[in-house]
TIPA-387877 format. One record per residue: x, y, z negated of N, C-alpha, C in turn; residue in three letters. Coordinates in steps of 0.1 Angstrom, whole numbers, plus 5000, padded with zeros to 4 digits. Example, Ala and Ser with C-alpha at 12.3 -4.5 7.8 and 13.67 -1.06 7.14 Angstrom:
2
513249434922512349554922513249674922ALA
512849784929513749894929512950004921SER
***
This chain:
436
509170943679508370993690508070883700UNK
506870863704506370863715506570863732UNK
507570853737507670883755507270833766UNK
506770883769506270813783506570823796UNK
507170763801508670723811507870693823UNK
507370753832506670703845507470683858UNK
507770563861508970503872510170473865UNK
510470333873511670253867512870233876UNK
513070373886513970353890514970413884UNK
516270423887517870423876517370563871UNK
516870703877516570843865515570783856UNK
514470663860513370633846513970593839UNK
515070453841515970363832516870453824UNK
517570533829518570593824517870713809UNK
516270743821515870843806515170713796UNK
514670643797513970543789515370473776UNK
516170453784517870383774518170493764UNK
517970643769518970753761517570783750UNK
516270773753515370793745515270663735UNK
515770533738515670463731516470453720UNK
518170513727519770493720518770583710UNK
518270723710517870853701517270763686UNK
516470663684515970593681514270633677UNK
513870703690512370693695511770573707UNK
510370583708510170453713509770483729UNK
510270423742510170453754508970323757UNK
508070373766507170323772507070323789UNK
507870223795507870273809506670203819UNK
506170303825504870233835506270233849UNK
505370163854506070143872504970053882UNK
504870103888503870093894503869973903UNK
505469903911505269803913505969713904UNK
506169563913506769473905507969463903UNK
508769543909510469573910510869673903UNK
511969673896512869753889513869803897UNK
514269923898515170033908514870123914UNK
513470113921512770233926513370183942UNK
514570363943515370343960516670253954UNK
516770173946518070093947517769993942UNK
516969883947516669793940516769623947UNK
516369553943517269433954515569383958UNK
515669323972514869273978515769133981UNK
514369043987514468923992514468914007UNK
515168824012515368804026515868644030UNK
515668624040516368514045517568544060UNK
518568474060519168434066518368334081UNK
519168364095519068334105518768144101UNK
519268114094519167914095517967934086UNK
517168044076516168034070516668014052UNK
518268014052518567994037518168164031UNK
517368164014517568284011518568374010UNK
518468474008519668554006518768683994UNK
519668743986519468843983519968983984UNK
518869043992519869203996519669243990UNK
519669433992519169563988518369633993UNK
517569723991516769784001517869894008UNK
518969944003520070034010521569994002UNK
522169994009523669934008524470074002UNK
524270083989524970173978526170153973UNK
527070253974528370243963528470323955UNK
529270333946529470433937531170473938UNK
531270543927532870643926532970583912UNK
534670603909534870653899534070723892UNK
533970853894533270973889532370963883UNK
531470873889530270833879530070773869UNK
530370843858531070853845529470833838UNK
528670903839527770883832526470713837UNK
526870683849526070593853526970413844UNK
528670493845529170373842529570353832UNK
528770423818528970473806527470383801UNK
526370423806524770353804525170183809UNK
525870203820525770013822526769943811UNK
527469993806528569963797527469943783UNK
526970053783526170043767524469923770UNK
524369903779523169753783523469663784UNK
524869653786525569483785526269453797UNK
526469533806526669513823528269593824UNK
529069493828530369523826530969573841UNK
531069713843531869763855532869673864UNK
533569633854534969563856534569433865UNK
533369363859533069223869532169253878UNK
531269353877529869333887530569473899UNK
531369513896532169663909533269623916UNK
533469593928534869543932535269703934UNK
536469763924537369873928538169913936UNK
537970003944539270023952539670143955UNK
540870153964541270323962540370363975UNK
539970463971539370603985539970523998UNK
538770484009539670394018538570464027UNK
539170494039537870554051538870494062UNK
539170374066539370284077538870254089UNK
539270284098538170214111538670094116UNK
538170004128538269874129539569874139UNK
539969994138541269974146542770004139UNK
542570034128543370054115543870164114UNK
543370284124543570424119542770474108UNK
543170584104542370574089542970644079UNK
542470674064543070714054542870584042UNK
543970624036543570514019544570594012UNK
543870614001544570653986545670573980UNK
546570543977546870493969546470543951UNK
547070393942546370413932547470513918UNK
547770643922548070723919547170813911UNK
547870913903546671013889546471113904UNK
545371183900545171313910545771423905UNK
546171503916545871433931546771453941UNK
547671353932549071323943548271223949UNK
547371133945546871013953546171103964UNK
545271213966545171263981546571333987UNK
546871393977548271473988549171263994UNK
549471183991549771083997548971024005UNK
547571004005546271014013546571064026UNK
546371184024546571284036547771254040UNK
548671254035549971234045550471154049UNK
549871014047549770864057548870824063UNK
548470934065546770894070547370854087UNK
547270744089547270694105546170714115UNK
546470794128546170884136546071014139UNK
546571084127546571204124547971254127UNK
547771374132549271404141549471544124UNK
550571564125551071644116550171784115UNK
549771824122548871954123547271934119UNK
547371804119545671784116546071744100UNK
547171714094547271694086547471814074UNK
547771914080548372004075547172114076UNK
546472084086545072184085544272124069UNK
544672014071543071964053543972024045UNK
545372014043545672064033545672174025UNK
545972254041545472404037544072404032UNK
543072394039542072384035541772344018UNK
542172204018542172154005543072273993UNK
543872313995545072393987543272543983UNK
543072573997542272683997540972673987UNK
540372543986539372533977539772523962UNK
540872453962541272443947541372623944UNK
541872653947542072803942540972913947UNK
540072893952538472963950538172823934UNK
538872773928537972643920536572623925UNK
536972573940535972523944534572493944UNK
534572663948533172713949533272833958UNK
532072843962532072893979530672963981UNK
530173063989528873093989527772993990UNK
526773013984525572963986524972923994UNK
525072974007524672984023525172884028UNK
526772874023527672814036527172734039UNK
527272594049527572504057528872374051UNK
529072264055530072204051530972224065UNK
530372224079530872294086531572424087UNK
531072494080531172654077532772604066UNK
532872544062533672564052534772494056UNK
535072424069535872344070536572434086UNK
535772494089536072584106537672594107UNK
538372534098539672564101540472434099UNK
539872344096539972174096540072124113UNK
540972054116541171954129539871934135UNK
539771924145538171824149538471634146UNK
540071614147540271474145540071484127UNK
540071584121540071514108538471574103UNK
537671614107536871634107535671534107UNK
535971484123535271334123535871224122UNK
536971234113537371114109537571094090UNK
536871234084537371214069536071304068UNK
536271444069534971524068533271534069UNK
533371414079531671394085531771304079UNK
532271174078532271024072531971074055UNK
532771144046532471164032531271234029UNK
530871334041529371434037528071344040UNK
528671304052527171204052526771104041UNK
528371024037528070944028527970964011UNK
527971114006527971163996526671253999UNK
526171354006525071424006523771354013UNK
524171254025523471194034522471354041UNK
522871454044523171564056523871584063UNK
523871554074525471644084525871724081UNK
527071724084527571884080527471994082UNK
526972014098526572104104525272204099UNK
524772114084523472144077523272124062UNK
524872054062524572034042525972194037UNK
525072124022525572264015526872234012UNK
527672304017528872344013529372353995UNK
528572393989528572423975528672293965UNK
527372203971527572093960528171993970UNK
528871993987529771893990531771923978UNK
531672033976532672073972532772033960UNK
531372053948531671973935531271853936UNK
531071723946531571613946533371593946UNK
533571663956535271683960536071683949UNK
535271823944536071863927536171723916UNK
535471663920534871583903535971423907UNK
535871413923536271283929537871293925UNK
538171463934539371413938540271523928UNK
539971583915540971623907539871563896UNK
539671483893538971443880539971313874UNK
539771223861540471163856540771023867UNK
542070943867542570843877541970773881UNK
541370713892540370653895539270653896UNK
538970853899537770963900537270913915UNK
538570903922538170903936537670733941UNK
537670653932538370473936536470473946UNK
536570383952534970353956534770223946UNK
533570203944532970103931531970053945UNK
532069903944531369833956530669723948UNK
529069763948528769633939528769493945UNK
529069413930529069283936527769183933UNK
526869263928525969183923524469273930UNK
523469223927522069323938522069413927UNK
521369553935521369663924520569653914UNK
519269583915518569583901519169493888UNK
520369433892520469343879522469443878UNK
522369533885523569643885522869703868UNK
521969773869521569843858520369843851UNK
519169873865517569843858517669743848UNK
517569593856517369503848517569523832UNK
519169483832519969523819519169623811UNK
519269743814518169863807516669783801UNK
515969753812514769683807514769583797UNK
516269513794516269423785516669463773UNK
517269553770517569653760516669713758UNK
515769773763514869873759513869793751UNK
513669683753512369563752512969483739UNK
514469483738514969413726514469503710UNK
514369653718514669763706513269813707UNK
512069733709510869793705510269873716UNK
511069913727510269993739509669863751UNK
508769923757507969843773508169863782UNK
508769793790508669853805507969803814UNK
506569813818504869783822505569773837UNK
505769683846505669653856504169643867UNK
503969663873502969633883501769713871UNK
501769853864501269943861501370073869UNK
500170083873499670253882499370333871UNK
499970423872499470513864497970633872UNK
497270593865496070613871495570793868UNK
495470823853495170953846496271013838UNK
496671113843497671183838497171293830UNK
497071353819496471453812496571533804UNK
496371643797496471723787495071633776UNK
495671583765494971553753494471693749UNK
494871793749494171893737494572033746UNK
493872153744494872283751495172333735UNK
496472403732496972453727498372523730UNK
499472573721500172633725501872543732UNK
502272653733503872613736504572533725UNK
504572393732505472343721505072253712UNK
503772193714502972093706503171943712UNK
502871853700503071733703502171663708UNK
501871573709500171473712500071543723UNK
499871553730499171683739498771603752UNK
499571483756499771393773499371293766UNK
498171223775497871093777498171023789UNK
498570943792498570833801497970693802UNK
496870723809495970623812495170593796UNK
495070673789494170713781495070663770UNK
495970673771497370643756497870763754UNK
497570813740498670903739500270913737UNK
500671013741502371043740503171203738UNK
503871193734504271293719505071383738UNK
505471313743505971363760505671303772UNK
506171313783505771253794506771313803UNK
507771163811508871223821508271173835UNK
508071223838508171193851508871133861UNK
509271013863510370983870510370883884UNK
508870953894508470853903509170983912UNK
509070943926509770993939509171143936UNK
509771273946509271373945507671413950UNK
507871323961505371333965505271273957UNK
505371123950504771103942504271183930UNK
505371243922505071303913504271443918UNK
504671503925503971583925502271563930UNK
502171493937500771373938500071343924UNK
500871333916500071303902500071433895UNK
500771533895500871643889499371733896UNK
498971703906498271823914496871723909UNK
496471623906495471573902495071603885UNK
496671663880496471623865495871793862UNK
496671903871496372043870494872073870UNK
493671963875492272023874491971983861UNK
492671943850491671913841492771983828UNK
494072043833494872113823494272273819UNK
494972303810494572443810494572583818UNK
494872703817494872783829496672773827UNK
496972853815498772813814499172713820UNK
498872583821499672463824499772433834UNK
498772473840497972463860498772543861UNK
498972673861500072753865501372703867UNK
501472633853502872593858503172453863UNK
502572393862502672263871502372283889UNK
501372423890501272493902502672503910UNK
503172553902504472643904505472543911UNK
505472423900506572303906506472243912UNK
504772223912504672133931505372223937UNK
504972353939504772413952506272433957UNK
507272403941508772463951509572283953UNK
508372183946508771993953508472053968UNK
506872023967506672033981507672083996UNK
508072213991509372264001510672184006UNK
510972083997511971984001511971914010UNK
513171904018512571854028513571674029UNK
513571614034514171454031514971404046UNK
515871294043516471244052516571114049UNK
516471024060516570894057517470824057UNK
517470674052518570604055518470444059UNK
518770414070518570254073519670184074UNK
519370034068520569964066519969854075UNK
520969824083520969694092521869574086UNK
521169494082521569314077521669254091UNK
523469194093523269144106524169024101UNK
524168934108524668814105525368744120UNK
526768674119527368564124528068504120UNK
528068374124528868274114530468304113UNK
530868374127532368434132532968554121UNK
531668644118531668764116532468784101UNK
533368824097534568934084535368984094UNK
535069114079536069234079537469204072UNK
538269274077539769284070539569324057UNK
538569444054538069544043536769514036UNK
536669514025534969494024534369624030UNK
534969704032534169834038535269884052UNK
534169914059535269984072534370124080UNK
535070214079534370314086533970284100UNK
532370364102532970324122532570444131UNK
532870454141532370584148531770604151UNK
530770744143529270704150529270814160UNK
528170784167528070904178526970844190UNK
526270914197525170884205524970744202UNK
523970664203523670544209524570444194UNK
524870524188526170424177525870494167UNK
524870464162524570574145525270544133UNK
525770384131526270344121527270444116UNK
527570474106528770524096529670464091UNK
528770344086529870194077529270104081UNK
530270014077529969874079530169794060UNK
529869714056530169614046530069524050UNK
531269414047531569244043530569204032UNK
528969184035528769104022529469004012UNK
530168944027531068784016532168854011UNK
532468914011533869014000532869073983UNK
531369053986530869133974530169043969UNK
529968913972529568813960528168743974UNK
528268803987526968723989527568614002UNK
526868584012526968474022528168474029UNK
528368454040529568444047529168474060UNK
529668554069529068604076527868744082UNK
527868764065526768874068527469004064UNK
527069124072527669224071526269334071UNK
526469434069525669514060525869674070UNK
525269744078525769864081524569964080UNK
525070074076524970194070524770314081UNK
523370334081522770454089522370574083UNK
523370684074523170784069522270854078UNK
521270964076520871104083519871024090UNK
519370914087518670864101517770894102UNK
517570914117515770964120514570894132UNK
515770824138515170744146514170554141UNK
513370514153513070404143513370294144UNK
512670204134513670114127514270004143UNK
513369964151513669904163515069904172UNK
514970044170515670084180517070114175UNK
517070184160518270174155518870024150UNK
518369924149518569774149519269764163UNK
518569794176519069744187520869814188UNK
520669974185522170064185522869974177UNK
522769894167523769934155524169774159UNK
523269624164523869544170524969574186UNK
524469644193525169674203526669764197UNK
526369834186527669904182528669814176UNK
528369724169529269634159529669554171UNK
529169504186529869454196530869504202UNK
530569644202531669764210532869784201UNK
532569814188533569814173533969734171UNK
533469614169534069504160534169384167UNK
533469374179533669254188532869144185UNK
531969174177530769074169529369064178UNK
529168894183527068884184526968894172UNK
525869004168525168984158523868894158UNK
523368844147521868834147521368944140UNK
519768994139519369054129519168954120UNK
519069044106518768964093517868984089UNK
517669184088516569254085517169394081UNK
516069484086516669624087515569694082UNK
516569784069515669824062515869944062UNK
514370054061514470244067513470304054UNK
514670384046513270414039514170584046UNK
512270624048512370724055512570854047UNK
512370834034512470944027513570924015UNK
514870884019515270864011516170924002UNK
516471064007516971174001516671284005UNK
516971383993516271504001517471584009UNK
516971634016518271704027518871804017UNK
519871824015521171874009521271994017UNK
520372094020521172224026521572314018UNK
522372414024522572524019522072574012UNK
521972663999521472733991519372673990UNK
520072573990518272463986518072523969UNK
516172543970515972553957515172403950UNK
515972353944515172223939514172263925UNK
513372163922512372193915513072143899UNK
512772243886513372293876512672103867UNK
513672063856513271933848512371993840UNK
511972073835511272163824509672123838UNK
508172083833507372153840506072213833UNK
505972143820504972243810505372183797UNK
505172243785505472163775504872033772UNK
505971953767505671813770505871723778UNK
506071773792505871743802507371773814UNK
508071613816509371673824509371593832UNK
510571633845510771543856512071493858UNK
512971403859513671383861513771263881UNK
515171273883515371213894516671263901UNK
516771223918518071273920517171373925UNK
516271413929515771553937515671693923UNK
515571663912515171793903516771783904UNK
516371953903517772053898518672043891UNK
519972033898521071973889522371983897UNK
523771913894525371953900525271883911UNK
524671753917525171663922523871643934UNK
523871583940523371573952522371423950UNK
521971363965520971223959521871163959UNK
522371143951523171023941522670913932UNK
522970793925522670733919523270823905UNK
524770793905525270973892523671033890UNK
523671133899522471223905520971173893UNK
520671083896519571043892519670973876UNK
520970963872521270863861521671013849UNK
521771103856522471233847520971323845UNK
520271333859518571363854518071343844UNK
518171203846517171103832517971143818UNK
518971093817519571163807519071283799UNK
519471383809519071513805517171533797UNK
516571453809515171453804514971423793UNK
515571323787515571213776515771313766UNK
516871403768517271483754516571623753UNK
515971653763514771803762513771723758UNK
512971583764511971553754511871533741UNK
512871463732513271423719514071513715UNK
514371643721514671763713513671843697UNK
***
């Protein structure tokens, strides 16, 4: 067969590799010249003018991501050297904090929790309960709830010191507004899943040569394309016929036995609402259908400030920090702990909404107040849409959208939230409904 793989960020790669392993042929368009899509490495310089190579957002991974670290294993990219491992660490710059030790789950949280420094015995004993209470609902909870809603019996100190820090940086929603249901099956999968479910995976290398790259060199070894700086211009029904026929999708006047979809959620649906005037009445219906329940999604941003001094390391490559008015950061990262310059640190603006100016000016003024650091800027990057908001009982749009024709990404329907996992378990999936 035939596929046709539109976007090359990790859900196109991931469906493009598993269509390729099937031993059918992947054809991926992408529209610009970069491979990753939202995790992809950009170019920058440094305050003296030396280059440097970032990211467009400062990403980690888990353990857990079983499926993401299963595809980089099978492209040639070895977890072990390009991920600095470490246990569950949510630290702040004053060394109150929790860390895991490297125990099976999940004595490593029950020891977690109970050396957690600044937590007085009662805040300690509130997560547990709590924690004890979800294991035994098996952790799952109404539809509706809140992450707030589900924690009302949790400390306010352990709240904003474990609870807000892990939802923002797993759902990127507050708590006060993400879902309760799929913050819980992160929890489930992290923290009773196999040893080193919970560890944080900190890359050490830029994201696109983390996976895309690799992918694109595999796919291209074994007969598949991955068309760079290709728009996909005409998206279309070759023929009207019934449910379940092959040939049926052209792209840009090539035919294909399928067609995934794997560019952002407007994008796709931006192409899908162009392709519906020239489909049949069945197909328009149902491609109707999927914009209309994309469209409803609603997104949150995320900006990463690159700040730089020559004074400037962490004790940690990663340190939590407190955010709150005027101090939006969440995290901080040690670039020079993860393979780049010396001096440059990396911080992490989950839920952001403000712009990019002004959160540059907060998040320099916060690392002064926090960490005792002049920063310089390096470059601050906002993509404004960079996940979709994680609420309560959200309906996301179905991978299925007419025969032939699928979507994959972290936004289509699925266990996991905007994730890289998220987006890497998508494509997957898409891969094996189209070459079904």
């Amino acid at each position: 067969m035939n596929i046709a793989i539109i976007g090359a960020g990790w859900a196109g790669m991931a469906a493009a590799v598993r269509v390729t392993q099937a031993g059918h042929i992947a054809t991926v368009f992408e529209a610009s010249r970069a491979l990753g899509g939202r995790a992809r490495a950009v170019n920058g310089k440094l305050p003296d003018g030396s280059p440097v190579t970032l990211d467009n957002g400062q990403h980690i991974l888990i353990g857990a991501y079983t499926d993401t670290l299963r595809l980089m294993r099978l492209v040639g990219v070895s977890p072990e050297a390009t991920l600095l491992r470490l246990p569950l660490t949510l630290k702040f710059p004053d060394g109150l904090g929790m860390q895991f030790p490297n125990w099976p789950a999940p004595l490593d949280a029950l020891a977690g929790i109970l050396g957690a420094r600044g937590w007085s015995l009662g805040d300690k004993m509130s997560l547990l309960r709590a924690a004890t209470g979800w294991q035994l609902t098996g952790f799952t909870c109404p539809r509706s709830q809140s992450v707030t809603q589900l924690c009302h019996r949790v400390s306010p100190r352990v709240m904003a010191g474990l609870i807000e820090p892990l939802c923002v940086s797993a759902l990127n929603t507050p708590a006060d507004r993400a879902s309760a249901e799929v913050f819980l099956r992160v929890m489930h999968d992290s923290l009773l899943g196999a040893k080193g479910s919970s560890n944080l995976l900190l890359p050490r290398i830029d994201l696109a040569a983390l996976f895309p790259q690799a992918a694109a060199n595999w796919i291209e070894q074994r007969g598949g394309q991955v068309r760079l700086a290709t728009r996909v211009e005409r998206l279309y029904t070759a023929a009207p016929g019934g449910a379940g026929e092959r040939d049926r999708w052209q792209v840009n006047g090539e035919p294909f036995d399928a067609v995934i979809l794997a560019t952002s959620a407007s994008n796709s649906a931006a192409a899908l609402s162009e392709c519906s005037s020239t489909a049949t009445e069945t197909v328009a219906t149902k491609i109707s259908d999927w914009v209309h329940t994309t469209a409803a999604l609603r997104f949150e941003g995320i900006t990463t400030v690159y700040a730089w001094s020559p004074t400037a390391s962490l004790p940690h490559p990663m340190l939590t920090l407190r955010s709150q008015r005027g101090a939006p950061a969440q995290f901080v990262f040690d670039r020079s702990q993860l393979g780049g310059p010396p001096g440059l640190l990396a911080f992490v603006v989950s839920a952001s909404t403000d712009e990019r100016e002004l959160v540059q000016a907060q998040v320099l003024a916060q690392a002064h107040g926090q960490l005792g650091f002049d920063l310089q800027a390096v470059q601050t990057i906002v993509e404004k849409r960079a996940t979709f908001a994680c609420t309560p009982g959200l309906v996301r749009p179905p991978m299925h959208i007419a025969p032939g024709l699928l979507a994959c990404g972290d936004y289509v329907d699925g266990p996991y939230p905007a994730t890289l996992e998220g987006a890497v378990r998508s494509g997957l999936a898409a891969a094996e409904a189209a070459t079904a």
